[in-house]
C-alpha positions in Angstrom: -25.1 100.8 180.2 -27.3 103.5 182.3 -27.0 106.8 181.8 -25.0 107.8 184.9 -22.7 105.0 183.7 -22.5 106.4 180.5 -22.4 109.8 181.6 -18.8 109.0 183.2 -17.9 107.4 180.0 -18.1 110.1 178.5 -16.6 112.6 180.9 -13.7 110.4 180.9 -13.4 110.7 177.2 -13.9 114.7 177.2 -10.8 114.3 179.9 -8.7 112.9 177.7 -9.9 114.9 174.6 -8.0 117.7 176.6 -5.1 116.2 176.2 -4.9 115.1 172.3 -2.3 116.9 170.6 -3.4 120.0 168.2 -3.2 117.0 165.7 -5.7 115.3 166.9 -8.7 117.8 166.7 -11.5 117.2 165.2 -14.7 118.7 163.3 -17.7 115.9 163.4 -20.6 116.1 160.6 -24.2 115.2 161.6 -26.8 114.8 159.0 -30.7 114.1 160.2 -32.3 112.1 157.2 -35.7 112.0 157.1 -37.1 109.7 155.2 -34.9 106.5 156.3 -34.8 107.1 160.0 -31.3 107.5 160.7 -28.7 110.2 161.4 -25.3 110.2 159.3 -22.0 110.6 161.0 -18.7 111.6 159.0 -15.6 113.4 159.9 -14.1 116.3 158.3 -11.1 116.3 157.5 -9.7 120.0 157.7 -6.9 119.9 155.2 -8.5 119.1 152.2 -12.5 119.0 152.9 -12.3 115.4 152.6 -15.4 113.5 154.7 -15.2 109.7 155.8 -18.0 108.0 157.3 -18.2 108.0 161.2 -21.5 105.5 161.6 -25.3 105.9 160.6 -27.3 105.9 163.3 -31.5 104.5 163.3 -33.7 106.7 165.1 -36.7 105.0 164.7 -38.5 108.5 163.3 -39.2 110.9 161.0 -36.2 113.1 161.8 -35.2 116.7 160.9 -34.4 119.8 163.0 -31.0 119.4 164.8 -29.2 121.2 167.4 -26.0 121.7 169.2 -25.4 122.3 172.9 -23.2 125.4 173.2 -20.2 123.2 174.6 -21.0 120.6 171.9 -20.9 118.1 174.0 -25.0 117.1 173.2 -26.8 116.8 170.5 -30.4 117.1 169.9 -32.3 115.6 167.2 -36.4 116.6 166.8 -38.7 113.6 165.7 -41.6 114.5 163.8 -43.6 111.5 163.7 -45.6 110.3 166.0 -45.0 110.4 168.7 -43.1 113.8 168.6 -40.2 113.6 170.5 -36.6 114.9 171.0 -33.7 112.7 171.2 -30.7 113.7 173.6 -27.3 112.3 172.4 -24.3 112.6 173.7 -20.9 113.4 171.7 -18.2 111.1 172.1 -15.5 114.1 171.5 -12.8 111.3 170.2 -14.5 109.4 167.5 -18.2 111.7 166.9 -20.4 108.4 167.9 -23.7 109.8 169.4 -24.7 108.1 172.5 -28.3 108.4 172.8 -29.3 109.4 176.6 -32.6 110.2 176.5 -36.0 110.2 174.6 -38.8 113.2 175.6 -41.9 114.7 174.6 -42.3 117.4 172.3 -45.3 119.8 172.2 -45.9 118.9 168.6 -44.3 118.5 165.4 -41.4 120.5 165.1 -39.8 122.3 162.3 -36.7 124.0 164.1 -34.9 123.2 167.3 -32.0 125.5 169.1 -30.9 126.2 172.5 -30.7 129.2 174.7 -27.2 131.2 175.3 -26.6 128.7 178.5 -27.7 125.5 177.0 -30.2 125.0 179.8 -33.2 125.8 177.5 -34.5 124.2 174.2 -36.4 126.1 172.1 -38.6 124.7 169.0 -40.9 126.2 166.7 -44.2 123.9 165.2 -44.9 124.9 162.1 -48.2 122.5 162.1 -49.2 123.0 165.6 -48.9 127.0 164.9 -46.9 127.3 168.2 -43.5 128.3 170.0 -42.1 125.7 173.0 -39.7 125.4 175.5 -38.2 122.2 177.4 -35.6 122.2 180.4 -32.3 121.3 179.6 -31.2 119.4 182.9 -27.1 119.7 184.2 -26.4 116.5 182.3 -27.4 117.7 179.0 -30.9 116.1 178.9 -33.9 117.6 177.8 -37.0 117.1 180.0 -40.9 117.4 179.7 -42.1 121.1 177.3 -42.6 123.1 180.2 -44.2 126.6 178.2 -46.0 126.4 174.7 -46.7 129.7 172.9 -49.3 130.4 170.3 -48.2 132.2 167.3 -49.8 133.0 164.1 -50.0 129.9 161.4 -46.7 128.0 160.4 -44.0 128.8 162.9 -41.0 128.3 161.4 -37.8 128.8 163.6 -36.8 130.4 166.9 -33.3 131.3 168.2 -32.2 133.4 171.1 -30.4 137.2 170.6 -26.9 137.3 171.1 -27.2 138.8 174.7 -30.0 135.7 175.8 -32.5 138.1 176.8 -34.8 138.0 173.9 -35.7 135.1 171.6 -37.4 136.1 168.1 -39.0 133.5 165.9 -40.3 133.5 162.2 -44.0 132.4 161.6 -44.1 132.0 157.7 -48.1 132.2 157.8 -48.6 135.2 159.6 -45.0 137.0 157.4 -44.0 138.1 161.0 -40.5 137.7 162.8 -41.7 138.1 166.6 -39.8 139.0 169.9 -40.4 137.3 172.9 -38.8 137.9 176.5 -36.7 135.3 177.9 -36.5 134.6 181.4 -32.9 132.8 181.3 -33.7 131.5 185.1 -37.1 130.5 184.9 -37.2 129.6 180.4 -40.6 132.0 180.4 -40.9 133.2 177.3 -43.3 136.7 177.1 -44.1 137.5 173.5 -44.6 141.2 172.8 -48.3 142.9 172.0 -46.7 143.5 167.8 -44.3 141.7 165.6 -40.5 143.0 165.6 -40.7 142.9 162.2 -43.8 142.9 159.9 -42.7 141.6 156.2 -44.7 142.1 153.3 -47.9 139.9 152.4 -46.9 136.4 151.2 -43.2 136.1 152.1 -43.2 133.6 154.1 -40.3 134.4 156.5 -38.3 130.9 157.6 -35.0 130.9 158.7 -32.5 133.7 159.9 -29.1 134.4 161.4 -27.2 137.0 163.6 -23.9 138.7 162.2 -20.9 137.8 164.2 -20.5 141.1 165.7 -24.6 141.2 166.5 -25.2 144.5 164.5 -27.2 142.7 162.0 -30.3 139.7 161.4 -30.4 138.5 158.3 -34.1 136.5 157.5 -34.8 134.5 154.5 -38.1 134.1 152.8 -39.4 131.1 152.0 -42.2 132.4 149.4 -40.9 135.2 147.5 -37.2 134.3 146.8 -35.9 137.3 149.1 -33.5 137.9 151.9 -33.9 140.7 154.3 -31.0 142.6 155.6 -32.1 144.3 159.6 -29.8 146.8 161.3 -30.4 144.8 165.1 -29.7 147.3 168.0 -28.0 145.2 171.0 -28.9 147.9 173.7 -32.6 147.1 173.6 -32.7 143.8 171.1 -35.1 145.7 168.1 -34.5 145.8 164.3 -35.4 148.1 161.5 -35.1 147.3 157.9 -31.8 148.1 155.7 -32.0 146.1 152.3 -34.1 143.4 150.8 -31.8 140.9 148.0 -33.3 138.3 145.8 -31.8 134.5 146.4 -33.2 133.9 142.9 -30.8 133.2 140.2 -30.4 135.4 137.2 -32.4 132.9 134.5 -34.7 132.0 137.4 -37.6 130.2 135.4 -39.5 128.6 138.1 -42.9 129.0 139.0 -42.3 130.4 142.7 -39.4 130.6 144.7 -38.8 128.3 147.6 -36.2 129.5 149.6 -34.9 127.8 152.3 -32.1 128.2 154.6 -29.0 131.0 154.8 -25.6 131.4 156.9 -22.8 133.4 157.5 -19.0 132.5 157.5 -17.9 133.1 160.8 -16.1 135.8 160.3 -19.0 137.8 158.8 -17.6 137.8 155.6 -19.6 136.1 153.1 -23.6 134.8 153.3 -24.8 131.9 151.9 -28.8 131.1 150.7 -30.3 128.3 149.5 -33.3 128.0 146.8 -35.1 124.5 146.3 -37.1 125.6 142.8 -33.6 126.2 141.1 -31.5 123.8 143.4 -28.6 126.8 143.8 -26.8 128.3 146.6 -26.3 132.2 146.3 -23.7 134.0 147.7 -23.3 137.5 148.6 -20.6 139.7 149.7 -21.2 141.7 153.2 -20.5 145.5 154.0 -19.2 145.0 157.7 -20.0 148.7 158.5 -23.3 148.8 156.8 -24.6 145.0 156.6 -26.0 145.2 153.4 -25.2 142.5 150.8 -23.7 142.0 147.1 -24.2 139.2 144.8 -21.1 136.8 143.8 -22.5 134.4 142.0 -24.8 131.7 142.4 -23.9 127.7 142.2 -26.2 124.7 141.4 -25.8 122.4 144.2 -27.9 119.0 145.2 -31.9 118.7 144.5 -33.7 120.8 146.6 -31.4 122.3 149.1 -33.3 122.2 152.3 -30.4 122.2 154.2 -26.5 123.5 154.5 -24.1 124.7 156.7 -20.7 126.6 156.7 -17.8 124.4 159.1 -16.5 126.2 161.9 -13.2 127.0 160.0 -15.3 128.9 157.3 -13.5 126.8 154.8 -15.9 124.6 153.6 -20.2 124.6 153.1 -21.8 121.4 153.3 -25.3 120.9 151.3 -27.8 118.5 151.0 -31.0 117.9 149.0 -34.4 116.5 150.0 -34.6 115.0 146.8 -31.1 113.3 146.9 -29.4 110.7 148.5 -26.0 112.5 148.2 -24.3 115.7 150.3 -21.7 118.4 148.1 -18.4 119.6 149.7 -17.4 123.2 148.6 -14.5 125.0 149.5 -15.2 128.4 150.3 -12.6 131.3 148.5 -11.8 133.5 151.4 -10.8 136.5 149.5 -14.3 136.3 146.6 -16.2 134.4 148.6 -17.0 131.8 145.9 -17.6 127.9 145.8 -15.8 125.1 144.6 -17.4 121.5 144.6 -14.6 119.6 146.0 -16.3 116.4 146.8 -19.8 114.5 147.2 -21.0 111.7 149.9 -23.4 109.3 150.3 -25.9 109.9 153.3 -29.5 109.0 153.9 -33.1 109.4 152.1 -34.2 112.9 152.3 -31.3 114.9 154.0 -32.7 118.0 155.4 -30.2 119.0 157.9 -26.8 119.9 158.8 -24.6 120.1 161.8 -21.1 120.5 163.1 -19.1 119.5 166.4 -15.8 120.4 166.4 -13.3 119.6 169.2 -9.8 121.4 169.8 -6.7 119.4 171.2 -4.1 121.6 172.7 -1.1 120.6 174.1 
């Protein structure tokens, strides 16, 4: 099947996904697995957390850093073997298959992969190749050639766009700096600024990060030191000044470092989640809408290394996975404490690093 064929295949599909019945929604899990090639595939089912298997898929490479289109309709997943490339999947919308459409060059090995507000842009950040990139997104969902690399300071670690898609900021673990770059939304130039939007103390080793529902906020996890910044983000002109600094760490920490890796928000703002591989625990931490600042709940040990997670798009359940387990948790989320409860646990592949979510609506 080519790929205009299967283009209409799945057009005709989306088509008819309009029409399923509220019952027939659904909320698709993909998890990238490193170490044994392949991507896992499993359904959520809403009313209980329950997951069944959808298919595993070989990719023939090293894979990690996944992405969503905004219209989840595509799916792309970043290779980081040789040679580096990202894979463009389609969604089938009735039964979460990926259809893979495309294979392209990446600039280099890359650690994080996301898309700009319109979905025409994909961003990724090397964290080997000490760089920033940017490939077209074409008007079938494809990604193309990189058509902009940007140096950055050693071990770029992520890159996402602000809320209004006129900035992009990135985190470079090496050089403890979260960076603003301007984004031409026509053109994909990105223009980094002359200083940092944020400079972090020596040795923290800023990673990943997320924006607050209502975009007043930018929360940025460390990977070195075991802390979570808390930065008031002004909309009007896309800057950031410091509010609070947390530790992910758990009370009895005993480790010889920290390693922290990845954080998230419910969607409603409510709660925030962190994960810390040394300890293998997921913190979570009650938010102050009006002031963004955070306050412990509790902290809950969760698979071997927790390189990845993610919170569904019902904010009922967080998914996690460790790097040093073959096996992903299910927890259902309390909405009124903001606590976990291991509800189930799944079988995907060798070294699960990351997490994402499709989810369709039927209407009527």
């Amino acid at each position: 099947m080519n790929i205009k064929t299967t283009l209409r295949v799945i057009a005709a599909a989306l088509t008819f996904g309009i029409l399923m019945s509220s019952a027939q929604a659904a909320t698709y899990v993909y998890v990238s697995n490193a170490d044994s090639e392949d991507i896992s595939v499993l359904r959520l089912d809403q009313s209980n957390g329950a997951l069944s298997k959808v298919e595993t898929l070989p990719v023939g490479g090293t894979v990690m850093p996944l992405a969503l289109s905004p219209d989840h309709h595509h799916l792309y997943a970043g290779l980081r073997s040789k040679p580096y490339r990202v894979l463009s999947f389609a969604i089938n919308p009735l039964d979460g298959h990926l259809i893979l459409l495309k294979a392209s060059p990446l600039a280099e090995s890359m650690a994080y992969l996301s898309t700009d507000a319109t979905g025409r842009y994909l961003f990724s950040a090397s964290y080997g190749g000490n760089q920033l990139s940017v490939n077209r997104i074409d008007t079938n969902g494809l990604a193309g050639d990189p058509q902009q690399s940007v140096p950055t300071g050693p071990m770029a670690h992520a890159i996402r766009n602000a809320p209004d898609n006129r900035y992009v900021f990135a985190s470079v673990l090496g050089s403890d700096a979260w960076l603003r770059l301007k984004f031409d939304a026509v053109t994909g130039q990105l223009t980094q600024d002359a200083v940092p939007a944020y400079t972090l103390p020596p040795k923290s080793g800023p990673r990943h990060f997320v924006f607050s529902p209502d975009h007043r906020f930018t929360y940025l996890i460390d990977e070195l030191d075991g802390k979570l910044h808390v930065l008031a983000f002004n909309a009007a002109n896309d800057t950031a000044r410091p509010v609070q600094t947390v530790s992910i760490v758990p009370p009895d920490f005993s480790g010889d470092k920290p390693w922290g890796a990845d954080v998230h928000l419910t969607p409603d703002g409510r709660f925030l989640f962190a994960s810390e591989r040394t300890s293998s625990t997921l913190a979570s931490f009650r938010v102050d809408k009006k002031s963004g600042t955070l306050t412990r709940i509790g902290t809950w040990p969760t698979e071997k290394q927790p390189r990845g997670f993610n919170i569904d798009p019902s904010g009922n359940y967080l998914l996690a996975a460790g790097q040093l387990s073959t096996q992903m948790s299910v927890y259902r989320i309390d909405k009124q404490t903001g606590a976990l409860k291991a509800i189930g646990q799944y079988p995907v592949g060798k070294n699960p690093n990351w997490i994402e979510f499709a989810q369709f609506e039927g209407t009527l």
